[in-house]
N, C-alpha and C positions, 0 to 999 in steps of 0.2 A: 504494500500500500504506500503510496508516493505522498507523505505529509509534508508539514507546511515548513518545515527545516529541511528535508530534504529540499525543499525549493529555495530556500532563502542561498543553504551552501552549495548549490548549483549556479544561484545567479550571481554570489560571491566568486566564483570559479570562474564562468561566461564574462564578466564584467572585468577580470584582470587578465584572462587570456585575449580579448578584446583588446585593452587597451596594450599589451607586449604588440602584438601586431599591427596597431595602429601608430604609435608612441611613433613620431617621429625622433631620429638621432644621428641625424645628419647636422656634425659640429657647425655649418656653413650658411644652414639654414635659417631665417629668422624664424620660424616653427620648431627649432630645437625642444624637446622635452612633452611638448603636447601633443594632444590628436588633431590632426588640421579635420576643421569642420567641410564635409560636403553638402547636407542636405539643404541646410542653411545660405549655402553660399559666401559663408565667409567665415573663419575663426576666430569665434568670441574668447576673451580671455577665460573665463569661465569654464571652459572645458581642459584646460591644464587642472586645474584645481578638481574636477571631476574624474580626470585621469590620476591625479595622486590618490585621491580616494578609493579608486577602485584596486591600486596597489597595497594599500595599507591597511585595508579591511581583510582583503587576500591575509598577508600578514599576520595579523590578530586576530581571525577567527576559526579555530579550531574545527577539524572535518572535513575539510577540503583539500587538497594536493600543495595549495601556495603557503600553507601556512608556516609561519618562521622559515619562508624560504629568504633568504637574505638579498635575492635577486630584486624583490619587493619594494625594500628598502633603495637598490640602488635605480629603480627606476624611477621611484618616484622622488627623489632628488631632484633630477633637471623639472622634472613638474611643476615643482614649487618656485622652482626658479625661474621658470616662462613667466609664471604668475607676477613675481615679485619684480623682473624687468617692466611687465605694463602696469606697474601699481603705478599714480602718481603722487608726486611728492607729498601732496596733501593726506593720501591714505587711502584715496578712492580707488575704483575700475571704472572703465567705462563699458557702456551695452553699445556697441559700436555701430548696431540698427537705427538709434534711434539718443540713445540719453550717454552723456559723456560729464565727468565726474560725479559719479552718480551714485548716492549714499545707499539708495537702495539696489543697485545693481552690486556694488560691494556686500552688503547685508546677507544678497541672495547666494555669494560664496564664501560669506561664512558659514551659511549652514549649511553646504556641502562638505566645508572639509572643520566645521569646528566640532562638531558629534566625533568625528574620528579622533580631533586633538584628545579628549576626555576618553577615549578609549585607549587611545596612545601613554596618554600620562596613567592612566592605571593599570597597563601591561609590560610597562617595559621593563627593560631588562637593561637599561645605557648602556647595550651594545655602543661604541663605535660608531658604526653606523645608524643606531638610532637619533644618537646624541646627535650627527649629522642633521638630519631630517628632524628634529623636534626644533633644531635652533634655526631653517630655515620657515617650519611652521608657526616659531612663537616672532621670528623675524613679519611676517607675515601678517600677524592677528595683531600684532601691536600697531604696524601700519595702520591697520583695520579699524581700532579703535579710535586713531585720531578721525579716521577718515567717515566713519558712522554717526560720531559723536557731532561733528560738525556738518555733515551730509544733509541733506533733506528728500523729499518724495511727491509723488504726484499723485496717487491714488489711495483710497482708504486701505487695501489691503496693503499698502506699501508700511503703513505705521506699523504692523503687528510683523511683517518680514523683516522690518529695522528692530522691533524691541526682541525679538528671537536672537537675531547676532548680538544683541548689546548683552544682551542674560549668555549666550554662551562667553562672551568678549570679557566682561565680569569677571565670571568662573574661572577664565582661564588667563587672565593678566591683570585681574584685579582690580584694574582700572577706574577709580568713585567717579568721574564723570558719567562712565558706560550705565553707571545704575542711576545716575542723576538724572540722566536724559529716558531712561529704561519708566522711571515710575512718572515722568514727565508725560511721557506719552501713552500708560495706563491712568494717566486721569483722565482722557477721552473716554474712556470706556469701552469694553468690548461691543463691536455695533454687531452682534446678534440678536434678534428681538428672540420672542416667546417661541418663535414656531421652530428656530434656527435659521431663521435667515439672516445672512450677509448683504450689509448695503449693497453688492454689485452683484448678488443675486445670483451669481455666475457659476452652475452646477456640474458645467463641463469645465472649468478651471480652475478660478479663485478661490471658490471655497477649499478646494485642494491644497491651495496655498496658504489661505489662512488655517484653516486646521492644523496643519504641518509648521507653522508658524505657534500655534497656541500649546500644542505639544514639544517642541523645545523650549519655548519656553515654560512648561510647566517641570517637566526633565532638567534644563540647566537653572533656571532661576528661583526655583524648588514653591513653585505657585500651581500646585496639582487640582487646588479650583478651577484653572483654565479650561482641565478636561470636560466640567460642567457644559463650556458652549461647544464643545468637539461632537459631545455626545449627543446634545441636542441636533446638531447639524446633521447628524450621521441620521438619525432617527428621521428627518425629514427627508433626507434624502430618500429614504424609502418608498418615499411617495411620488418620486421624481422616476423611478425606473421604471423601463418601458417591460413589457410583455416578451420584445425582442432582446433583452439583456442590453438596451441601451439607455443612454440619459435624455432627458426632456431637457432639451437648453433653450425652448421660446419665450421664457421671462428675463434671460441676461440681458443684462445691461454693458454688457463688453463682449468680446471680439468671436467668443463659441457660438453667439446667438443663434440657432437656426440651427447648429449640427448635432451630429448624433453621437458621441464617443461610447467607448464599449464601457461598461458598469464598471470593469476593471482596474479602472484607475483609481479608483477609491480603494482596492485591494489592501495595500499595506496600510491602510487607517483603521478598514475593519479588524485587520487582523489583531495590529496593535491596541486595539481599544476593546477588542474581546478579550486579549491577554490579561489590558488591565484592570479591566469592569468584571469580566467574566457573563457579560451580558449574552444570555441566549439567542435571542436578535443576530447580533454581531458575530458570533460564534457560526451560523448558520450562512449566513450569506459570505464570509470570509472561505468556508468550507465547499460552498458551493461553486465561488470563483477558483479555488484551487481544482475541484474537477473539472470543470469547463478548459481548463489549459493542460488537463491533464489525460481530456478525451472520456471522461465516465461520467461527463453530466447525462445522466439520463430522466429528471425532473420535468425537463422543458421540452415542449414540442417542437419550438421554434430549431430550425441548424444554427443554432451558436457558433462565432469562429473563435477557435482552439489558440489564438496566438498566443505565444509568452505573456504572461506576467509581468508586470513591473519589479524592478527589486525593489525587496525590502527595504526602503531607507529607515526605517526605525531600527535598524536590526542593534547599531551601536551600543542605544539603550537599553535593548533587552540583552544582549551582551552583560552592560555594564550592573544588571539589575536580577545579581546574585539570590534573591528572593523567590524573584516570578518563577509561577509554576505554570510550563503551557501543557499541562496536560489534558486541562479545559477544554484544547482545540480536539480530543479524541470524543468528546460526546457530540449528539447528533446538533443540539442547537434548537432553534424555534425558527419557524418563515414566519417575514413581518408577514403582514395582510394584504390580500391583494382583490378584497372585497370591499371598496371604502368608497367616500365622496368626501373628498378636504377640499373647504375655500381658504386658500391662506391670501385673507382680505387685503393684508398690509400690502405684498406684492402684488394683488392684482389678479389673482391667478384661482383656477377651480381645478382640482385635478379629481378624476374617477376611474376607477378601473372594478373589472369584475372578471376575473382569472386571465384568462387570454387578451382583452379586447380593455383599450382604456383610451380615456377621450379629456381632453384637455381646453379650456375655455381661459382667455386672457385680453389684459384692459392692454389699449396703445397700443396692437397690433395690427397689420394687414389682416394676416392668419389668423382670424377670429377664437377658431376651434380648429383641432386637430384628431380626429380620431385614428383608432390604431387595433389594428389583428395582428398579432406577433410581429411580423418584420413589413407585412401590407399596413399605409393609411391614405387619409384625406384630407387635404386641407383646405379647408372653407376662407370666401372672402366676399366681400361685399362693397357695391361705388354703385355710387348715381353721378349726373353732370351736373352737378348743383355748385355753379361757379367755379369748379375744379377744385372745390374743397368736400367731396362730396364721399372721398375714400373711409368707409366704416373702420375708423377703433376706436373701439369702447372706450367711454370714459367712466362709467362701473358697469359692476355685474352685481346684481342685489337676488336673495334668492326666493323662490315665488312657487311654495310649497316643493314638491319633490323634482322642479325643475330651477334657471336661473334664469335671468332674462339681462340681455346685454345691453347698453343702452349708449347712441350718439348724437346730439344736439349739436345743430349749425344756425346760427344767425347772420345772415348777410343778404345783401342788394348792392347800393349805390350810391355816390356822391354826391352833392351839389354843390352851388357856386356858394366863394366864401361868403360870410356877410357882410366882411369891408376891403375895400381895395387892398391887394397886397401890396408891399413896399418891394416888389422883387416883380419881373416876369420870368425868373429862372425855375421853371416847376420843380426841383430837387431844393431849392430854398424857400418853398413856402412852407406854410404852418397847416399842412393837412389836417390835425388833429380837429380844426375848428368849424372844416365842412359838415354840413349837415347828413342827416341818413335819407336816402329815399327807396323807397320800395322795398324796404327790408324784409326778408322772407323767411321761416324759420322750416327748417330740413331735421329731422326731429325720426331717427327709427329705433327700433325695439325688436330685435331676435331673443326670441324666446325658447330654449333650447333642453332639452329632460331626456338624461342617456338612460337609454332601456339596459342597458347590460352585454348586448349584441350592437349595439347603435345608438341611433338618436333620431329624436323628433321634433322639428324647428317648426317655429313662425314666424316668417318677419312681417310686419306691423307698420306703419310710416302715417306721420300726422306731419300736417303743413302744406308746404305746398304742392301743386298738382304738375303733371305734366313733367316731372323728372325721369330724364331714361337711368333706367338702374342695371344692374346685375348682379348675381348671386355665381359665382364662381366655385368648381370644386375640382382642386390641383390633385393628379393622382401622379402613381409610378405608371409610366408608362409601358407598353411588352404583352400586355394584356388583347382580350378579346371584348369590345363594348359591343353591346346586342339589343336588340332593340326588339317589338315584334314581327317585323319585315324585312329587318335588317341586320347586320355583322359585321364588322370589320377589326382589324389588328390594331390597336392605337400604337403609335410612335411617338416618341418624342418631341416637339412642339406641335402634335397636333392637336386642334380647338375644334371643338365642336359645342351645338347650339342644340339642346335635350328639349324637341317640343310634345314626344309624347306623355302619358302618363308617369309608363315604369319601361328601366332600363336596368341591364344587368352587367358590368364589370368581372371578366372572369379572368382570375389570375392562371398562371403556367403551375400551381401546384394544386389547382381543381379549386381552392377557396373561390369566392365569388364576393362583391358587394351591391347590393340592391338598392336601384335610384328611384326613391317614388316621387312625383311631384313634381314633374317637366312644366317651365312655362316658356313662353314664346311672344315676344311683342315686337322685337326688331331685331335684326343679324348684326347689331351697334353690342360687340362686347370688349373682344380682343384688344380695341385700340381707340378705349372710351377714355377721353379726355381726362385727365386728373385722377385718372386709373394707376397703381402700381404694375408696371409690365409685368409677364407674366416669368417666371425665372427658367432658367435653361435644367432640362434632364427633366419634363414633369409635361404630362398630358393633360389639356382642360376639358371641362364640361361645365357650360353657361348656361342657364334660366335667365330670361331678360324678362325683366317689367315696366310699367311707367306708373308713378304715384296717382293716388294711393295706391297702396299695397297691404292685403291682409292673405297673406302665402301661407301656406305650410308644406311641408316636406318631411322625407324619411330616409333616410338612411340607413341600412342593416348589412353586418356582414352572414355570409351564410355558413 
């Protein structure tokens, strides 16, 4: 049976015979000691510091082929020293895509390679060549500490990636500014609210990063309250995984928005937070992600892909933390729920699922609603021509018995002449504010939307003005068979089509199906309606058009 140490000293092993073959060591080189970046297309300093680490963990951790190999040691030498050539004076790094002196770009490689200094200082042996390598690593983190203490950042999760290197930076050079600056920036506060969410809401990223931020710092700074918001976020996240083993990222508020990353990357957080909770929950889905990469998921219906695992980057810790028992990780565990309805109000967001099949409802979006059959979904949209401001996202979702109802208000018309002569005929230098309103018109609709368990059942609604041409949009995977009662064809890739009869049926390549009921038809005006979001590449449409008012309903089911 292939447990959860067997993988940890596997990707120990993988990750430093990796980086022997990557490791540049051509003395001539300005790449001397690191791995030159390919994917990226350029080499961040960052990954010398990623490459010592994966020598050093080799190193210190018992069970694997590298360990107290001294080769170890002498490779990651120049590593540290690629590093400490682009440090600048000041103590910073730069991220060379985008941010240069950058407190948190340095922050982000102390916590690559300061978990390992604390492992470092509790196993050594002052070899020689340890002694070597610690006085280029404490060379390093001293840098480090002028250059964090005085650094600054740009985004909220930047504060909690800066107070993680300060509480490691602390621990390991003592430094009283680093904890000056450290509880400075824990009087903001942890911005987790009740549910677990993080201001940037970001489920395919940043929570990742703050997590992992809130656990070194609870590990170096000896603040094991921190785990309280880890745990919360873990627990919501729950609610966030698809049918297909993927994440829901349509409430981010940064750059994952819109994609699908595999549940997996949350891997070593469950693991570590079962370890130290012993929480059932956490115990079960850390255990179920180990057999999905280990080819015995056999729970899920869906084809799950089998890739690697991330390493374990918590592994340091649980190294260093002579106590913990993961024996924990040999019972079965609990599966969260996957029968629920959460509105988590503050984001904005409704999420439901009911085993296989979950549907997602959210404010400020195009993509209204997204429903989901294991790796099959839909995603709904909504625009009239109402000045070109006519594009639906919600501005709430309030709930209306065992369904919810989404709701968008527009006020607009026209200008008139000012009421006194302007001092200007330069129209970018007048005082527009002062013109009057004329004809103002209010564009005012309400989808009302109640998931059956297999689908959903909408109505859209619209008060105000008349004579708006609208559409109801619904984005699929393309590759399929759309079938009509007369009709059949293949759908491809941008193609659009306009649903005027009753019921339609969507038949995927592995025999599932989804069922369209509720075709309308008022004009062939969808594709390329004015003040519409274009329609995105890799995804087949199906239009309903109307003109106001509107009191529609429709259904959607998969089979």
């Amino acid at each position: 049976m292939f447990t959860h140490r067997d993988l940890w000293l596997k990707g120990v092993e993988d990750a430093a015979s990796d980086a022997l073959r990557r490791q540049c060591l051509d003395l001539s080189s300005r790449f001397y000691g690191t791995m030159e970046g390919v994917a990226g297309g350029y080499t961040n300093p960052h990954y010398a510091l990623y490459t010592a680490r994966s020598f050093l963990l080799a190193y210190y951790c018992e069970g694997q082929q590298y360990y107290h190999d001294e080769l170890m040691l002498k490779r990651a030498a120049p590593a540290i020293s690629y590093a400490l050539r682009l440090q600048h004076e000041d103590g910073t790094m730069d991220l060379l895509e985008t941010n240069f002196h950058d407190g948190a770009e340095t922050s982000f490689t102390v916590g690559t390679i300061g978990p390992i200094a604390l492992l470092m200082q509790a196993n050594t042996l002052k070899t020689p060549l340890e002694n070597e390598v610690w006085a280029l690593i404490n060379q390093y983190l001293e840098n480090c500490a002028r250059g964090v203490v005085a650094g600054g950042f740009h985004t909220p999760n930047h504060r909690w990636v800066m107070s993680a290197a300060l509480a490691l930076l602390y621990r390991i050079t003592g430094h009283a500014p680093c904890l000056e600056k450290l509880h400075k920036l824990l009087e903001e506060g942890i911005d987790c609210d009740e549910e677990g969410e993080f201001t940037e809401r970001s489920s395919g990223t940043y929570n990742v990063i703050c997590d992992r931020a809130l656990i070194i710092m609870a590990e170096a700074g000896g603040m094991p309250e921190l785990l309280d918001h880890v745990k919360r976020n873990l627990k919501m996240m729950t609610m966030y995984f698809e049918p297909d083993l993927t994440i829901n990222t349509m409430n981010s508020t940064r750059q994952d928005a819109g994609t699908t990353p595999d549940w997996r990357i949350y891997y070593g957080l469950y693991l570590y937070m079962a370890l130290k909770t012993r929480d059932a929950e956490f115990i079960w889905i850390a255990n179920r992600m180990l057999e999905q990469s280990a080819g015995s998921l056999c729970w899920a219906a869906s084809k799950a892909p089998r890739e690697a695992l991330p390493t374990f980057e918590y592994l340091p810790f649980v190294l260093l933390d002579t106590e913990l028992d993961v024996s924990c990780m040999q019972t079965e565990g609990t599966p969260p729920c996957s029968d629920f309805v959460k509105h988590f109000e503050k984001s904005g967001v409704v999420r439901m699922r009911k085993g296989d099949t979950a549907l997602t409802l959210i404010q400020g979006n195009p993509m209204f609603a997204k429903l989901k059959l294991l790796n099959h979904w839909v995603g709904l949209r909504f625009c009239g021509t109402f000045y070109a401001k006519g594009q639906f996202e919600a501005q709430s979702i309030t709930e209306d018995g065992d369904a919810f109802i989404l709701t968008y208000r527009c006020r607009w018309g026209y200008k008139g002449p000012l009421p006194e002569k302007p001092s200007t005929t330069v129209w970018r230098e007048m005082d527009h504010s002062k013109r009057p309103d004329v004809f103002m018109q209010d564009y005012i609709i309400r989808i009302r939307v109640r998931f059956t368990g297999c689908g959903l059942e909408a109505r859209i609604m619209t008060e105000g003005i008349e004579h708006v041409l609208c559409k109801l949009e619904m984005l699929l995977e393309p590759g399929g068979h759309y079938m009509t009662g007369d009709s059949e064809f293949r759908a491809r890739e941008g193609d659009y089509m306009y649903q005027k009869c009753e019921c339609a049926k969507y038949r995927y390549n592995d025999g599932r199906a989804l069922l369209i009921r509720g075709g309308a038809f008022n004009e062939p005006y969808g594709e390329q309606m004015r003040g519409s979001v274009p329609v995105p590449d890799g995804v087949f449409g199906v239009c309903f058009t109307f003109e106001t008012p509107i009191d529609h309903s429709f259904t959607l089911s998969f089979s």
